[in-house]
C-alpha positions as CSV (number, residue, x, y, z in Angstrom):
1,X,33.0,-91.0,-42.4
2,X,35.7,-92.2,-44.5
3,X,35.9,-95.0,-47.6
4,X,38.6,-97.2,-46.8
5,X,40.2,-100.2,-48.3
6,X,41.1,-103.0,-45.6
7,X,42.9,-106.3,-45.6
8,X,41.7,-109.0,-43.5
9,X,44.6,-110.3,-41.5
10,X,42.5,-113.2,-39.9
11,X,39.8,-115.1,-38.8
12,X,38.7,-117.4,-35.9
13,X,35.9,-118.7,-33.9
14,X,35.3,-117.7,-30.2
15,X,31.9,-120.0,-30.3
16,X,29.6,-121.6,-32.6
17,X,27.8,-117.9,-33.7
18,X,30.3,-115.5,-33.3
19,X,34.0,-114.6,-34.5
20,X,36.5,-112.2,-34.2
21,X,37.8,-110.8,-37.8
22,X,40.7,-108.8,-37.6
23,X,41.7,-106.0,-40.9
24,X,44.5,-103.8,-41.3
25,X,44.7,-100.3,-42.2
26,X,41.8,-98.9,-40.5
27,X,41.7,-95.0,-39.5
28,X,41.6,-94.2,-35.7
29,X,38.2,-94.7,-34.2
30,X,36.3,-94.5,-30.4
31,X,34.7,-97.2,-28.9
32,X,31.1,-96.7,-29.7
33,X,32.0,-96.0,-33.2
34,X,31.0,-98.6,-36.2
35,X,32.3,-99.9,-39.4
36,X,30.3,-100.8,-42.8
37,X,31.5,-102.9,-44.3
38,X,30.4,-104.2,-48.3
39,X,29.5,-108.0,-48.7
40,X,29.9,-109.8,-52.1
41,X,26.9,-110.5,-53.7
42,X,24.5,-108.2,-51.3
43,X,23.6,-104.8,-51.7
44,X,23.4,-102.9,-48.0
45,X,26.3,-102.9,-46.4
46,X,26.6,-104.4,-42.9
47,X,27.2,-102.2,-39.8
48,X,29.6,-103.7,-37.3
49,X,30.5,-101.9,-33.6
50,X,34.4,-101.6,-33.5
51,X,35.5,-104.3,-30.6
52,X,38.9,-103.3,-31.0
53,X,41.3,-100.7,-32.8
54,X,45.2,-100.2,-32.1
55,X,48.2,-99.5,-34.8
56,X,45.5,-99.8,-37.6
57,X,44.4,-103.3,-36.8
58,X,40.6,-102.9,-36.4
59,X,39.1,-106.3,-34.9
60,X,35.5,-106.6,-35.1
61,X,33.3,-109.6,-33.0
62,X,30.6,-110.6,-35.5
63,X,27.7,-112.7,-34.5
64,X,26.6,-114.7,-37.6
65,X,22.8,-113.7,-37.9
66,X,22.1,-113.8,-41.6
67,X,23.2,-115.2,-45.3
68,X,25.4,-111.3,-44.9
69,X,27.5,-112.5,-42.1
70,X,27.2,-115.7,-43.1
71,X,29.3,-114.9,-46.1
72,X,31.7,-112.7,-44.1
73,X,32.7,-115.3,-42.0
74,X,34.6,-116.7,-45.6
75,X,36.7,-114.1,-45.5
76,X,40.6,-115.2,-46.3
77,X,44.0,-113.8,-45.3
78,X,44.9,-110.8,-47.8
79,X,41.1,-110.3,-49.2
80,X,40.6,-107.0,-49.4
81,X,37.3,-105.4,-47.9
82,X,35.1,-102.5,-48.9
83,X,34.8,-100.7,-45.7
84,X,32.8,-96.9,-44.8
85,X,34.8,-96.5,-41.1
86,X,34.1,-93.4,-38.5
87,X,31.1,-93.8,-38.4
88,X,28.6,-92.7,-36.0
89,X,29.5,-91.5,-32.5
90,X,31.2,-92.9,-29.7
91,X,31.1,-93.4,-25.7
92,X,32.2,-90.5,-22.9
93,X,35.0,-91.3,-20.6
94,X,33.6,-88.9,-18.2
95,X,33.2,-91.5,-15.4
96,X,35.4,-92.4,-12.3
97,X,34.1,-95.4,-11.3
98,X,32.3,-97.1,-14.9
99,X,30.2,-99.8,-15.2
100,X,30.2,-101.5,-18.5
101,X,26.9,-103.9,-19.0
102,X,26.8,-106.2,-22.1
103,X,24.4,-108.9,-23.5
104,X,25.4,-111.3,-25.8
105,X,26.8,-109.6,-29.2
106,X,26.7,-106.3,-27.4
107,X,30.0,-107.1,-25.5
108,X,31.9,-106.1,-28.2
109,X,31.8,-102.6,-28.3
110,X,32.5,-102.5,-24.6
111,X,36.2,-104.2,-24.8
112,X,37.6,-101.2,-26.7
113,X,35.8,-98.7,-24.4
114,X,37.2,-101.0,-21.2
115,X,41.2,-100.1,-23.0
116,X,40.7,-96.8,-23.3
117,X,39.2,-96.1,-20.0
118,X,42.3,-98.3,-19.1
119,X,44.6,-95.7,-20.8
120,X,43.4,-93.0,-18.2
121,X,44.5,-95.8,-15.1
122,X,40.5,-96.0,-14.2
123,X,40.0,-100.2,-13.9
124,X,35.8,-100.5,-15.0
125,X,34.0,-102.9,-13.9
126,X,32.3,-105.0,-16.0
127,X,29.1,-107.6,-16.0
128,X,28.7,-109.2,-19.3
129,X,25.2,-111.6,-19.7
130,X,24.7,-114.3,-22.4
131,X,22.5,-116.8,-22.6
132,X,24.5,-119.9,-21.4
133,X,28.2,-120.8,-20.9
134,X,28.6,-122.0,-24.4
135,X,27.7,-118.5,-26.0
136,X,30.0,-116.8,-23.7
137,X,33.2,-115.2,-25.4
138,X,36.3,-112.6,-24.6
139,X,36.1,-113.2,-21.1
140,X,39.6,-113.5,-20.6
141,X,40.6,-110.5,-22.6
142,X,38.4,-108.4,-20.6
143,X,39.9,-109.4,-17.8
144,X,43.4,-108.0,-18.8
145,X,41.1,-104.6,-18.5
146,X,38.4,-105.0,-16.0
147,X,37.1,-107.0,-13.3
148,X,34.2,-109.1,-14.8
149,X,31.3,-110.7,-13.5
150,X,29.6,-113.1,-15.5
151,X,25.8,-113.8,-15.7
152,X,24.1,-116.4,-17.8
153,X,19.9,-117.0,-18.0
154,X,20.2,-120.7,-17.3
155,X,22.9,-120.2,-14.3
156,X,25.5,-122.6,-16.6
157,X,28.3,-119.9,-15.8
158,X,28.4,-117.3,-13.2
159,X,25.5,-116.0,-11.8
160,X,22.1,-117.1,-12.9
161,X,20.0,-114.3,-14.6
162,X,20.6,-111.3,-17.0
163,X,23.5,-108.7,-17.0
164,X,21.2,-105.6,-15.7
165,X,20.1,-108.0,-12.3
166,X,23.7,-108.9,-11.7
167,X,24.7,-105.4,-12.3
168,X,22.1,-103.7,-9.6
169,X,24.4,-104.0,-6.8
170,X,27.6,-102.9,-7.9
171,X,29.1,-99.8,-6.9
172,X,29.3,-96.9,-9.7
173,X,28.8,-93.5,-11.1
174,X,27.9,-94.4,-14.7
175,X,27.2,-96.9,-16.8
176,X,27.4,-98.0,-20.4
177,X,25.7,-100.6,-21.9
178,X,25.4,-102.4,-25.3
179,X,22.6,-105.1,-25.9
180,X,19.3,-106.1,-26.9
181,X,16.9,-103.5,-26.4
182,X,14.9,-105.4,-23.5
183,X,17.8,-105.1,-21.4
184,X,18.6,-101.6,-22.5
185,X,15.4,-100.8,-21.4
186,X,16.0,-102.1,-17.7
187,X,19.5,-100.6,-17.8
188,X,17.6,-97.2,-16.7
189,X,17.4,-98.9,-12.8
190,X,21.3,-98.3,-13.1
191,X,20.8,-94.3,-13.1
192,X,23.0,-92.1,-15.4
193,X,24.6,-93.7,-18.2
194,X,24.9,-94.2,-22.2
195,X,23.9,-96.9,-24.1
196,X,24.4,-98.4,-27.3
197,X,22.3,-98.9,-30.0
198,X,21.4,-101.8,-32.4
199,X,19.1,-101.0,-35.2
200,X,18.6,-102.1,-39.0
201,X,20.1,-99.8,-41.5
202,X,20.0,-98.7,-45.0
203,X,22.8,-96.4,-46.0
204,X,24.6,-96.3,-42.7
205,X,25.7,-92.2,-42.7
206,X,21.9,-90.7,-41.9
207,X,20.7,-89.9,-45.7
208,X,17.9,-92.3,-45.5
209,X,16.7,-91.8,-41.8
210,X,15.9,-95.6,-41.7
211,X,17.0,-96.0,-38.3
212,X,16.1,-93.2,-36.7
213,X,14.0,-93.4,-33.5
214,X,12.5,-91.1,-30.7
215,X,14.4,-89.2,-28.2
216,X,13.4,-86.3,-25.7
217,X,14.8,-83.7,-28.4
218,X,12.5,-85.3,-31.4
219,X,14.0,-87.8,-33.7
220,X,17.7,-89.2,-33.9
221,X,19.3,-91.0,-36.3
222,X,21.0,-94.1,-34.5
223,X,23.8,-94.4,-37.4
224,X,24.5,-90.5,-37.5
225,X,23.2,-89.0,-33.8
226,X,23.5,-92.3,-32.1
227,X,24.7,-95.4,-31.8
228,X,25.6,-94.1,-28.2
229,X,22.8,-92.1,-26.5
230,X,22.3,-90.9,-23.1
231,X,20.2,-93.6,-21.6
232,X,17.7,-91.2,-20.4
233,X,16.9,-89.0,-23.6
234,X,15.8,-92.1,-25.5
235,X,11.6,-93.1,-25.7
236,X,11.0,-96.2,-25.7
């Protein structure tokens, strides 16, 4: 974990609920890995998966859930933001043939990992679910990195149905997958993989064991042991 200072180089809208907020002078991080970051006028800081990190430019996709992101989405050119960085731990790059699986806000984490899988020459392939057309973001830039298929649950773009269900049929030797937990769950019809984790936190660096959940070795802490597990030690 480290305390950094960052300076928000920019803000801008990919859809009605989520933007992309880029900072300079972030420390080198994994994909998997997460950000705090401090909010004016609120007292728990708000965890953020790293989409994006290269020459210290951290870009983070937000999804605007509460009055916390709410206010974050305010953010101005040269603000400077409270930030805890380095945080938690990140996705393997042990695979040959990857499948990346994302739903909704859980994309996000899965563009950096898609670059640096990238970097080795290894091409993933990629199935990212949302809920309709209009809620669907990045797709472009992830196609500068993978080959993407695109599900939707009311069939308004791509393939009609969730990410795990489009996902089924496509060749690979592990996966890794960010979403809700519902479709985390299902990932396990995928076989060997990681997933990542979303959960509520308090401090953020596993001193107040808020988050922590059950896994075949007893209890982890998703913000210090997590957010990336192996998809087959965690209980639902």
């Amino acid at each position: 974990m480290k305390h950094e200072i960052l300076k928000v180089l920019g803000l801008r809208a990919l859809n009605g609920g989520v933007y992309e907020l880029s900072l300079s002078g972030a420390s080198k991080m994994r994909a998997g890995q997460f950000v705090e970051l401090a909010v004016p006028g609120f007292f728990l800081r708000r965890p953020i998966s790293v989409a994006d990190l290269e020459d210290g430019v951290l870009t983070l996709l937000v999804k605007e859930v509460g009055e916390g992101t709410k206010k974050l989405r305010e953010s101005v050119k040269g603000e400077s933001v409270d930030a805890l960085t380095c945080l938690g731990n990140g996705f393997d790059l042990s695979s040959s043939s990857p499948l990346l699986v994302g739903g909704g806000i859980g994309c996000a984490p899965l563009f950096k990992l898609a670059k640096e899988f990238a970097a080795k020459g290894i091409r993933p392939r990629a199935v990212l679910g949302f809920r309709n057309a209009e809620e669907a973001y990045y797709l472009d830039e992830f196609a500068r990195y993978c080959d993407v298929t695109v599900a939707t649950d009311d069939g308004s773009l791509g393939i009609k149905g969730n990410a795990v269900s489009a996902a089924r049929d496509i060749p690979h030797d592990r996966f890794y997958a960010c979403g809700p937990a519902v479709m985390l769950r299902a990932a396990r019809v995928l076989g060997e993989g990681q997933i990542s984790l979303e959960a509520r936190m308090g401090c953020g660096f596993g001193a107040c064991m808020g988050c922590s959940i059950k896994t075949t070795s007893g209890y982890a802490r998703v913000c210090k042991e997590g957010p990336v597990f192996e998809a087959a030690e965690v209980i639902w």
